[in-house]
FIRO-989619 format. One record per residue: y, x, z of N, C-alpha, C in turn; residue in three letters. Coordinates in pm, whole numbers, plus 50000, padded with zeros to 5 digits. Layout:
// residues N
YXZYXZYXZALA...
END
This chain:
// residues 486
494365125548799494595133948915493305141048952UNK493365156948960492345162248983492755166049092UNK490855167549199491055173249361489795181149345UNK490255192849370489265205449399488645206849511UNK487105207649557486915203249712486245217249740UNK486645227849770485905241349814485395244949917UNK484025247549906483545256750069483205269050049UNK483795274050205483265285150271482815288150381UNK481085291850286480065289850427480295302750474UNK479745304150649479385319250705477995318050706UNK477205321250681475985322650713475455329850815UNK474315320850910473965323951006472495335750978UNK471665339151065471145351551053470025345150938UNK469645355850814469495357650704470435359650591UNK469565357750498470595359150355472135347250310UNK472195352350267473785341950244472945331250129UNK473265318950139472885310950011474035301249998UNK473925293649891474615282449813474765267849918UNK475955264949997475725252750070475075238249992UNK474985230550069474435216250035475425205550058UNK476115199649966477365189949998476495179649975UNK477015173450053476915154350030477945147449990UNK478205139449863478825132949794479185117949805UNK480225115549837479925099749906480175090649768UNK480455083849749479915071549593481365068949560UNK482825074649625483935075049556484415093049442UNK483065100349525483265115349514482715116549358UNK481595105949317480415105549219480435092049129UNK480915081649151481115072249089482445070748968UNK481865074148854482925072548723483585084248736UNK482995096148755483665108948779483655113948654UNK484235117848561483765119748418483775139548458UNK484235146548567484295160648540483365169448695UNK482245159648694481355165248795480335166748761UNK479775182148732478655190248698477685191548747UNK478065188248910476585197748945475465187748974UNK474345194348963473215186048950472645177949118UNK472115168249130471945160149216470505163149273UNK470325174049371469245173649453468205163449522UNK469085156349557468225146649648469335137149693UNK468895120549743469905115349773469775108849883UNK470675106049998470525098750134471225088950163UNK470715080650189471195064350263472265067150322UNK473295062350374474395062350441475365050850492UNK476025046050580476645040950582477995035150497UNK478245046250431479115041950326478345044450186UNK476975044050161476285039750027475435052850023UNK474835053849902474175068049883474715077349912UNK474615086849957474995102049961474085107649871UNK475015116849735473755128049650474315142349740UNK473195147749723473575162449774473325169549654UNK474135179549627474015188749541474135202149611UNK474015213249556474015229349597474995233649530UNK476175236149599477435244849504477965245649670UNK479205259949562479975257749650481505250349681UNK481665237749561482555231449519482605224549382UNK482945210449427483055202949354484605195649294UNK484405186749190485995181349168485845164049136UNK486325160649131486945145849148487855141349044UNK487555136248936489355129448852489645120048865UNK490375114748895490535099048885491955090148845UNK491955083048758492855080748677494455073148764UNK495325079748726496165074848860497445062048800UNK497045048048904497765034848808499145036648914UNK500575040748845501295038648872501875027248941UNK503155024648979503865011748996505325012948975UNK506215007348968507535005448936508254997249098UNK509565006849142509705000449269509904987349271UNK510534984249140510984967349165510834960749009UNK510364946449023510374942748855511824932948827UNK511574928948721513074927048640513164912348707UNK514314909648680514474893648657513614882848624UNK513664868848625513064859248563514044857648432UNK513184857748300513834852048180515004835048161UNK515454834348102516254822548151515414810348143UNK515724799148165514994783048216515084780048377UNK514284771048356513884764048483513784770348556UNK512514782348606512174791648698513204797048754UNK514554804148652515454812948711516414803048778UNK517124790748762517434783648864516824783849021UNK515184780348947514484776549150514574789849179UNK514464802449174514384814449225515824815349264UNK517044815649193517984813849314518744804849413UNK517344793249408517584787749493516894790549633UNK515744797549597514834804849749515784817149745UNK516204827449707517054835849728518264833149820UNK519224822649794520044817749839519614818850021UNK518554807350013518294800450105517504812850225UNK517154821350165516264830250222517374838650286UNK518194841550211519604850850249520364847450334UNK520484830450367521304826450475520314831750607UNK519134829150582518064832950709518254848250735UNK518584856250649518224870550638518314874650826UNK519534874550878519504880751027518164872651096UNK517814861951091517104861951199515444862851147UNK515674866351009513924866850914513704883850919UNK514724892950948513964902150978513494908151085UNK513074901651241512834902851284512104887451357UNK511054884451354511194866351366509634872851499UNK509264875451476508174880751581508564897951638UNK507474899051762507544913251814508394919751811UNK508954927351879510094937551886510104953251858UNK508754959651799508754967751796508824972551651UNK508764988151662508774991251535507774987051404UNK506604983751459505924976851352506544961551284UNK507114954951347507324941951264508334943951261UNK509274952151280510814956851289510874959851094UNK510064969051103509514979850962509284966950859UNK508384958950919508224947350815509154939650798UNK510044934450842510954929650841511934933750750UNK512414948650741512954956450670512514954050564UNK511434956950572511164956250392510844941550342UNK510614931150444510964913850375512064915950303UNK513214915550385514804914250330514374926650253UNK514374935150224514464945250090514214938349983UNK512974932049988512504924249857513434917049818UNK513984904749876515204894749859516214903849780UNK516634915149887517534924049817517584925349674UNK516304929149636516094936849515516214925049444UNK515394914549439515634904049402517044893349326UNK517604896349429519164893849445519724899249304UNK519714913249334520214922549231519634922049124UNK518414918149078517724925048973518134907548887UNK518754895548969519294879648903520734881548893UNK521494894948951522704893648915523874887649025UNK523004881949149523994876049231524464888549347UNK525174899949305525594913649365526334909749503UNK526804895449512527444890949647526484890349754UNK525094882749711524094884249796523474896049852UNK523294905149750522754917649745523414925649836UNK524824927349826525314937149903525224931950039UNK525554917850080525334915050167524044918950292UNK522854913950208521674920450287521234937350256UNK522164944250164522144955950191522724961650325UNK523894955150345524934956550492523924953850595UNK523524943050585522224940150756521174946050712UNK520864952150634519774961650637519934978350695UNK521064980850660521584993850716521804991750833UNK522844981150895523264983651021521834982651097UNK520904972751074519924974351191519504983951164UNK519094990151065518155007051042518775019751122UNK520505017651125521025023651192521155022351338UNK520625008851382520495007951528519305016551604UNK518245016751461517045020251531517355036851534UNK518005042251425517605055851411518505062651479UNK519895054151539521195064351594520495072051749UNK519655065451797519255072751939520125059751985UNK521275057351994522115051652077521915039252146UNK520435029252123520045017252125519275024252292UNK519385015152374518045022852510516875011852435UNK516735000552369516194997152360515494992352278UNK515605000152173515225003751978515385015451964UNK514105021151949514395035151917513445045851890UNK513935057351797512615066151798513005082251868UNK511805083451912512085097051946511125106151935UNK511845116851886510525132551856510205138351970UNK508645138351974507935139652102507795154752066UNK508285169252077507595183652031506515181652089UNK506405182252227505005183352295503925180852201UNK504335165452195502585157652119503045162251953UNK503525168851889504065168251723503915159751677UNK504875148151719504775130751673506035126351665UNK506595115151638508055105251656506605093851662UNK507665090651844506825080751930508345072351870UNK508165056151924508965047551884508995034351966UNK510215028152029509755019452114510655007252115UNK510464997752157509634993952239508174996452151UNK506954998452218505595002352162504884993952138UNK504374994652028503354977751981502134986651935UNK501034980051967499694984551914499254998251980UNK499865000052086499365017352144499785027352053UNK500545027851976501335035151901502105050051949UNK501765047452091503095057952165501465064652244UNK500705052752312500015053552395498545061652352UNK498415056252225497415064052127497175068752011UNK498545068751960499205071351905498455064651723UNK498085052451779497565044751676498455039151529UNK497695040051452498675031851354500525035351292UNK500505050451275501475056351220502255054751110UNK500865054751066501645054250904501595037050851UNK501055029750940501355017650900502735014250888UNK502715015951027503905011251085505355025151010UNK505435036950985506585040850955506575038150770UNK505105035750735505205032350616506595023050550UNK506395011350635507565002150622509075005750644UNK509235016450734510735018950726510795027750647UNK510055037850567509985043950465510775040050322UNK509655028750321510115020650208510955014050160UNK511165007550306512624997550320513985009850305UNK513985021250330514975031150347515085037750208UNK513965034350145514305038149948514835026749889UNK514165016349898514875001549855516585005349889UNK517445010250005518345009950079519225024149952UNK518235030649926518425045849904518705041449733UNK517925034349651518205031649508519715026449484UNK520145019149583521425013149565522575016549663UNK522425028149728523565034249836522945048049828UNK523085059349688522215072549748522895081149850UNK524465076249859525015080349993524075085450113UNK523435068250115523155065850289521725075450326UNK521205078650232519755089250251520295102150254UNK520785105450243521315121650221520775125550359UNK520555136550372519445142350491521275145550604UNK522025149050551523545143650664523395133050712UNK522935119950580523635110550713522085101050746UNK521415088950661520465087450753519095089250691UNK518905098550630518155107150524517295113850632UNK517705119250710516855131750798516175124250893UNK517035113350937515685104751012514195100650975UNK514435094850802513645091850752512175104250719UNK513075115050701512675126350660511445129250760UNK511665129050910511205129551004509795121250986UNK510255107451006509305096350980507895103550858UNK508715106650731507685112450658506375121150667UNK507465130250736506795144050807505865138550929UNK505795130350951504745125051134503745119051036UNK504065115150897502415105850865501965117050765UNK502335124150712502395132650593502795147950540UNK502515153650660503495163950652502105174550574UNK502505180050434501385186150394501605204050332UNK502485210650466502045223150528500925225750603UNK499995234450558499215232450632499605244950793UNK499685242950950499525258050984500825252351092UNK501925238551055503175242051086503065239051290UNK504235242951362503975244451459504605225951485UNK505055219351452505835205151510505165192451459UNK504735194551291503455181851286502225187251246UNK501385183651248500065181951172499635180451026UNK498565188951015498575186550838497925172950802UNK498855162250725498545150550665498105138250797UNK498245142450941498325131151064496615127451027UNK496355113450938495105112151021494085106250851UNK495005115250790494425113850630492955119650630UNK492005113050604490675120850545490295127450411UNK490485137050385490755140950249489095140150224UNK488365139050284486595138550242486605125450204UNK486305119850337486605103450339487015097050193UNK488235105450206488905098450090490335087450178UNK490375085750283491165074350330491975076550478UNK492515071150471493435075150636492705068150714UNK492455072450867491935064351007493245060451098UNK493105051551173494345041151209494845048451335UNK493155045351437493285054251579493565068451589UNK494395068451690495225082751710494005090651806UNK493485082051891492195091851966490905091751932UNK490625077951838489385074351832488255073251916UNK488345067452083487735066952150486635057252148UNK486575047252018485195039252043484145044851989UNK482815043152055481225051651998481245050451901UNK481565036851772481615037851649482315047551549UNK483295056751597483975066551539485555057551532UNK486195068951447487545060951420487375051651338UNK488655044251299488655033751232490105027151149UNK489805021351079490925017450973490555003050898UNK491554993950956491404981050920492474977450823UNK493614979250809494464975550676494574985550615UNK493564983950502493854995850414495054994550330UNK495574985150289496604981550212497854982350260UNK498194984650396499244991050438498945003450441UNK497865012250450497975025050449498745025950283UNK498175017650185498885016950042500205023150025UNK500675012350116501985010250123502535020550141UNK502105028750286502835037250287503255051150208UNK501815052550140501775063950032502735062849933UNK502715046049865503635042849782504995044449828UNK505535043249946506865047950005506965062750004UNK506095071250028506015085250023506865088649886UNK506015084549779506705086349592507675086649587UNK508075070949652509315069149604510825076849682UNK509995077249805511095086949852511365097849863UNK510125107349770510175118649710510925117349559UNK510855112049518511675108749376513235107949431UNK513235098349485515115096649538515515109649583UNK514595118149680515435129749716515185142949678UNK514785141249545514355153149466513385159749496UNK512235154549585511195161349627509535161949546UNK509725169749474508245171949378507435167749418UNK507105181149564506135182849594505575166849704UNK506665158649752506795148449856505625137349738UNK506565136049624506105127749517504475131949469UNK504285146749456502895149749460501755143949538UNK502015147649669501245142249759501155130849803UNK502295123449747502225104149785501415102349657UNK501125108749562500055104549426498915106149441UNK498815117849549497235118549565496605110949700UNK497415107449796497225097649873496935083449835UNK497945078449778497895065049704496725062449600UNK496815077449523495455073549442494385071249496UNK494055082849615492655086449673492425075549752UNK493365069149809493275055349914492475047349859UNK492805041649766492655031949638491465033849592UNK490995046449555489465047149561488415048149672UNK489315045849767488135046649877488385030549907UNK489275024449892489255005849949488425002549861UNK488495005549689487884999349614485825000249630UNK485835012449699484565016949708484205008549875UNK484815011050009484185012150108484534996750141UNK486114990850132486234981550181485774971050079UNK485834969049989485554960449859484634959549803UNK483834971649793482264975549683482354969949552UNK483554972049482483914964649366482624967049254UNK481804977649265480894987349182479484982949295UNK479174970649384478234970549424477434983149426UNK477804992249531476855001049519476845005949702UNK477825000749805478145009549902477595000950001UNK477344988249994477184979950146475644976850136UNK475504974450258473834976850265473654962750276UNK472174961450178471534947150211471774933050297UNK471754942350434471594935050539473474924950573UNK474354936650504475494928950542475984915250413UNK476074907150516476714891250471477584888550367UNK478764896950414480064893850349480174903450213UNK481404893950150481394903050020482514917450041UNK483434915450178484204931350199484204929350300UNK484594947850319484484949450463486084949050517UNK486324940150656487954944750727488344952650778UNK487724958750825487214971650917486524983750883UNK486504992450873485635003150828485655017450976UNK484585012551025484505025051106483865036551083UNK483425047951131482925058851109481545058151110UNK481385045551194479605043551231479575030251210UNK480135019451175479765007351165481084998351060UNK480214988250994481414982550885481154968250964UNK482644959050998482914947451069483804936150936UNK483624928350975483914916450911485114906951045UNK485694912451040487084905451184488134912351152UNK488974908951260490474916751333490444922051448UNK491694929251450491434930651635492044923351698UNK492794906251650493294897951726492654883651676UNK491734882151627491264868251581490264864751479UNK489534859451536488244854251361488354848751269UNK489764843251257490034829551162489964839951035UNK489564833850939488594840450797489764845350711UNK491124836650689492524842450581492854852750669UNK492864856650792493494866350821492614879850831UNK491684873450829490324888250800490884893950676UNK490454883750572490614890450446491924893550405UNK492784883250436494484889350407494674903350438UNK494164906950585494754914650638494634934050562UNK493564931850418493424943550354494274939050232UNK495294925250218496484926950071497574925550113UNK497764926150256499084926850288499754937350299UNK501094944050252502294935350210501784939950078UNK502054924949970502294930549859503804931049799UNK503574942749716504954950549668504214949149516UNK504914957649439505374962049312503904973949323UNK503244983049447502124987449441501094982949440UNK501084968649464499754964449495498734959049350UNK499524966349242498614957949125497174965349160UNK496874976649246495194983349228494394967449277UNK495034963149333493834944649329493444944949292UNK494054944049175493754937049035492504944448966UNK492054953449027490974965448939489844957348908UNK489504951149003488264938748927488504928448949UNK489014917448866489254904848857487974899848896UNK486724903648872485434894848952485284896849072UNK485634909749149486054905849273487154899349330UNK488314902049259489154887049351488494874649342UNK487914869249236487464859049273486234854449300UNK485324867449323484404860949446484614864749566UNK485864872649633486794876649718487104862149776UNK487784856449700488784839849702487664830449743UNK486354829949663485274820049668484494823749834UNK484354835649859483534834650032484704828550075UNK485954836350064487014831850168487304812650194UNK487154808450112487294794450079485534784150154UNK484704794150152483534789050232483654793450359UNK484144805250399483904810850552485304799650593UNK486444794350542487284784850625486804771450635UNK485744767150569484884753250572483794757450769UNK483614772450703482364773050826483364772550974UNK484514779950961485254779451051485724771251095UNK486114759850997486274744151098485344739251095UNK484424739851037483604728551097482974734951251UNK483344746251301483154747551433484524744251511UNK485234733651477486174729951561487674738451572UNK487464749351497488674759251490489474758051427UNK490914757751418491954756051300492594766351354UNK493704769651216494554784451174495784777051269UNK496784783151330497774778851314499144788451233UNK499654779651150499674769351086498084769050984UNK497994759551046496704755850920496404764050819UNK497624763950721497654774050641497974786350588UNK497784789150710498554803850713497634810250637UNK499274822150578498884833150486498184825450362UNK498814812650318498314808250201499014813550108UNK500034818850105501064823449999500624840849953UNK499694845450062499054859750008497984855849892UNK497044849349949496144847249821496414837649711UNK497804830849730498314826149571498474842049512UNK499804849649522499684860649506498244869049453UNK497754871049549496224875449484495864872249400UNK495764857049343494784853449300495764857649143UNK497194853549139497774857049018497714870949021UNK497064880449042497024896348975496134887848858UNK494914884648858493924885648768493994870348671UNK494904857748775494864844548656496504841748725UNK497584839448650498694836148654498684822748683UNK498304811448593498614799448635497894792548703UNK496544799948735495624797548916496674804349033UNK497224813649011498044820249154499124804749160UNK499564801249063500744791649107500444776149129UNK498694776949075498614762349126498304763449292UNK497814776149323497324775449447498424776849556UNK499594779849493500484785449610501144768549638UNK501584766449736502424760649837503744759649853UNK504654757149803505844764649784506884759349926UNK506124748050007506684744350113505924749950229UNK504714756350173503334754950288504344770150406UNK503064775550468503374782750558503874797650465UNK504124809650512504284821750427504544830150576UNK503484842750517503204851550585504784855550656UNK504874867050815505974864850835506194881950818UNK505904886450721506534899350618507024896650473UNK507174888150478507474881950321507824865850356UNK508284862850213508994851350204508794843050072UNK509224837750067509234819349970510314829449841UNK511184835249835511874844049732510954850049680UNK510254858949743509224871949663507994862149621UNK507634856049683506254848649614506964844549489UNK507694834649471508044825649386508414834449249UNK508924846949290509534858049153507994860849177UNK507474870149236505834874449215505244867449115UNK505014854249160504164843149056505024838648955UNK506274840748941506724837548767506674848548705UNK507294860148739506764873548668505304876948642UNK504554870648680502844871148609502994861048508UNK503824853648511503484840748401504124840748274UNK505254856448334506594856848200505834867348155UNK505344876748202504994893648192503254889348142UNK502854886948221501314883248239500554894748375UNK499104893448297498494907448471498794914048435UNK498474921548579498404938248506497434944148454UNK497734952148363496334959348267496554974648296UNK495414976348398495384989148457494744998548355UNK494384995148229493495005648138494485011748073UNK495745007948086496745016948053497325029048150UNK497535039848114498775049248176499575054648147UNK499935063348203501225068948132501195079748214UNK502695087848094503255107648161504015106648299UNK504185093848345505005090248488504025085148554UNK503925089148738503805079548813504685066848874UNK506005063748741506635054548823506795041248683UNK505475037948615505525028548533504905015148562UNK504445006148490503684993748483503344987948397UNK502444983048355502094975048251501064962148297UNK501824949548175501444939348197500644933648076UNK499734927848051499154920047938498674903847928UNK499324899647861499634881247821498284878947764UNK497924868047802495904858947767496204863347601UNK497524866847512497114868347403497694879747328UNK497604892347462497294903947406498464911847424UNK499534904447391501094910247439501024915747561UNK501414932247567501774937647649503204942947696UNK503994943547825505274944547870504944957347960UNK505774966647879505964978947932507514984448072UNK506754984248146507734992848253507825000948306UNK509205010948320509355022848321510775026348462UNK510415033048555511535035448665511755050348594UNK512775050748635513605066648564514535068148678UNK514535076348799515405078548895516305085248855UNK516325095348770517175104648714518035104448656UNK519255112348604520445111348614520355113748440UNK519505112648355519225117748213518375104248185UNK518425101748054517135096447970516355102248015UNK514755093747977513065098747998512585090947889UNK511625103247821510815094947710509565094947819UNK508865082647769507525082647886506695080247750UNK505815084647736504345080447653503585076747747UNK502535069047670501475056647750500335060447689UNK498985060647711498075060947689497025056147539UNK497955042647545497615034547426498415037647326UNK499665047047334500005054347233501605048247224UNK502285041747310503485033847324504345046647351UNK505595045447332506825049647382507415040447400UNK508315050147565509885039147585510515052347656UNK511885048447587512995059147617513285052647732UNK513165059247882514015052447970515245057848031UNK516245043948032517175047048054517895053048208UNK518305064148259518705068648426519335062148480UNK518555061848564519145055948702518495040948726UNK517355037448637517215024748666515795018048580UNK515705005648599514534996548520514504994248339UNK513155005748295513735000048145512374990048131UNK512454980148083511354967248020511264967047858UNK509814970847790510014968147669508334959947632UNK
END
């Protein structure tokens, strides 16, 4: 994916000359198609800055697909216990998608818990289950989006060019914080909904709601009179900011970068379902560009961006003027660091980009919860969010993610005991992911086994065959309308 970055200076009184850009270390790092020569370089908060003299520069950067949903468990043992958390997860479904807060943020998550199960469901064959939590997935989506709820609901603000949403969680309405987190999730959950009912998206029936939703985090006209171009995306930066006003001295700020993930990855896919190119364009260059800015600002996977003086090995927080190591509701150490891999989906293999940082990622995290009790503090539940970094830890070692997981312990409350349990056997049937592969689609995956075997996957929304070529020189004909595995 190439990004063209152009200026046009006015020049003040004298001659016109050549501006001076500053390059931040995602703009310049592994850039294989950036020419211009490096003047001088400056310290910065987010790592060196080079300045060069042009009047535009470019950026490539290699873009790792994902596939909305992966296949089945192969037959044995595993595929029994998986529908036995399926089962069990499905009787919970009404009261697991909504188990905390009332607003649209854990509403959204919720949605897309039960989506997973959903997909799940379907992708083992038990279509009784499936349709089932397809049904309570619509009707509540439809509670939120009919207007008709006084007390679930969204509404398009013209004034402010927003869809405010309420009841309001996180200043969302008030500061209009945290947008695309939060519609990210009904995004997504509404393609999950959309792969297996393309009825129910059609911009007639509850298609145009969604449509809406899109357009408030993403809308990329630039000029239009009702949203904003791209809401609160930094196309310099490289990354979206959370705060809608940004009123603290430190500048704005953005603490889960991995739901901003998310939401880009919902962008794709729900440009693909509704024939939208250009929708699918711009969720590629979001998702990509995100991804290189977590890997650079929040992570420093390339040790090159955090200064001396700071402690930790990533940052949770990234402000405009200062990088923090917290939340904005608590110090306990799994939820610091969780809080940049949550939710994982079928997008989240970019983790996986340096296996030596997950696990010296895993190794502070495992000392900062020693430092944390031994000052008298415990998680409640103890172990909370232990089932994210099993997960984690299987992007880069499969049968470390499953010794570490818990299968009774606590589990985050956007996800469930179903998706972990398929998560961590599909690394063990498939193996990691091997991001040095790509492909002619942004909607593939690839996996590689400790002995070399690689498992190719391919989404094909379309109503035709797709030949996809891969990088390493593979073909797979995929078949429309669905998951081909080879």
């Amino acid at each position: 994916m190439d990004t063209t970055f152009k200026v046009t200076a006015t020049p003040l009184p004298g001659h016109e000359g050549t501006p001076m850009l500053g390059l931040y270390p995602h703009h310049y790092i592994e850039n294989p198609v950036l020419k211009e020569n490096v003047v001088a370089t400056v310290d910065s908060i987010r790592g060196p800055i080079r300045m060069v003299q042009s009047k535009q520069f470019q950026t490539r950067y290699k873009v790792n697909g994902f596939v909305p949903y992966w296949p089945g468990l192969p037959e044995g043992e595993a595929k029994g216990e998986l529908r036995s958390f399926i089962k069990k997860d499905a009787s919970r479904a009404q009261r697991m998608m909504l188990e905390i807060g009332q607003g649209p943020y854990w509403q959204g998550k919720g949605l897309q818990r039960i989506s997973n199960v959903m997909r799940i469901a379907e992708q083992e064959g038990m279509k009784d289950v499936s349709n089932d939590l397809l049904a309570k997935l619509k009707a509540r989506a439809e509670q939120w989006f009919s207007g008709q709820n006084k007390r679930t609901y969204f509404h398009h603000d013209k004034d402010f060019g927003t869809i405010t949403s309420y009841p309001e969680e996180y200043d969302a309405v008030k500061d209009m914080n945290d947008h695309h987190f939060h519609y990210g999730y009904w995004i997504r959950a509404a393609a999950e909904i959309g792969m297996l009912d393309p009825q129910w998206i059609l911009p007639s029936q509850w298609g145009g709601m969604v449509n809406l939703l899109v357009k408030d985090i993403a809308t990329f006209e630039r000029g239009r009179s009702d949203f904003p171009y791209l809401r609160n995306f930094d196309p310099y930066e490289g990354h979206a900011w959370a705060s809608g006003v940004a009123t603290s001295p430190d500048g704005n700020n953005q603490e889960s970068s991995s739901e901003a993930v998310n939401a880009w990855a919902a962008l794709m896919l729900w440009g693909t379902l509704t024939n939208n190119q250009a929708l699918v364009d711009v969720g590629t260059y979001l998702y990509t560009t995100e991804i290189q800015a977590i890997n650079h600002y929040w992570f420093d996977i390339h040790g090159v961006t955090l200064p001396k003086e700071y402690l930790n090995v990533e940052v949770s927080m990234v402000f405009g003027g200062k990088l923090a190591h917290n939340t904005w509701w608590i110090d306990e150490p799994r939820q610091i660091h969780g809080i940049n891999l949550l939710p994982f989906t079928t997008a989240s293999t970019y983790l996986a980009t340096s296996p030596a940082f997950v696990k010296r990622n895993l190794e502070a995290l495992d000392k900062e919860i020693k430092i944390y009790e031994s000052r008298g503090k415990r998680a409640k539940p103890d172990d909370i969010w232990q089932d994210l970094f099993a997960k984690y830890l299987a992007l880069v070692d499969a049968k470390a993610g499953m010794a570490r997981w818990d299968r009774w312990g606590s589990y985050e409350l956007g996800d469930t005991r179903t998706h972990t349990y398929h998560w961590l056997q599909s690394m063990t049937s498939m193996g990691v992911p091997d991001l040095s592969v790509t492909a002619d689609t942004p909607y593939f995956a690839v996996f590689k086994q400790p002995t070399g075997q690689r498992s190719y996957l391919v989404y094909n929304a379309s109503d035709k065959p797709m030949d996809v070529a891969f990088s390493d020189g593979k073909w797979v004909r995929a078949a429309p309308k669905g998951l081909s595995v080879q």
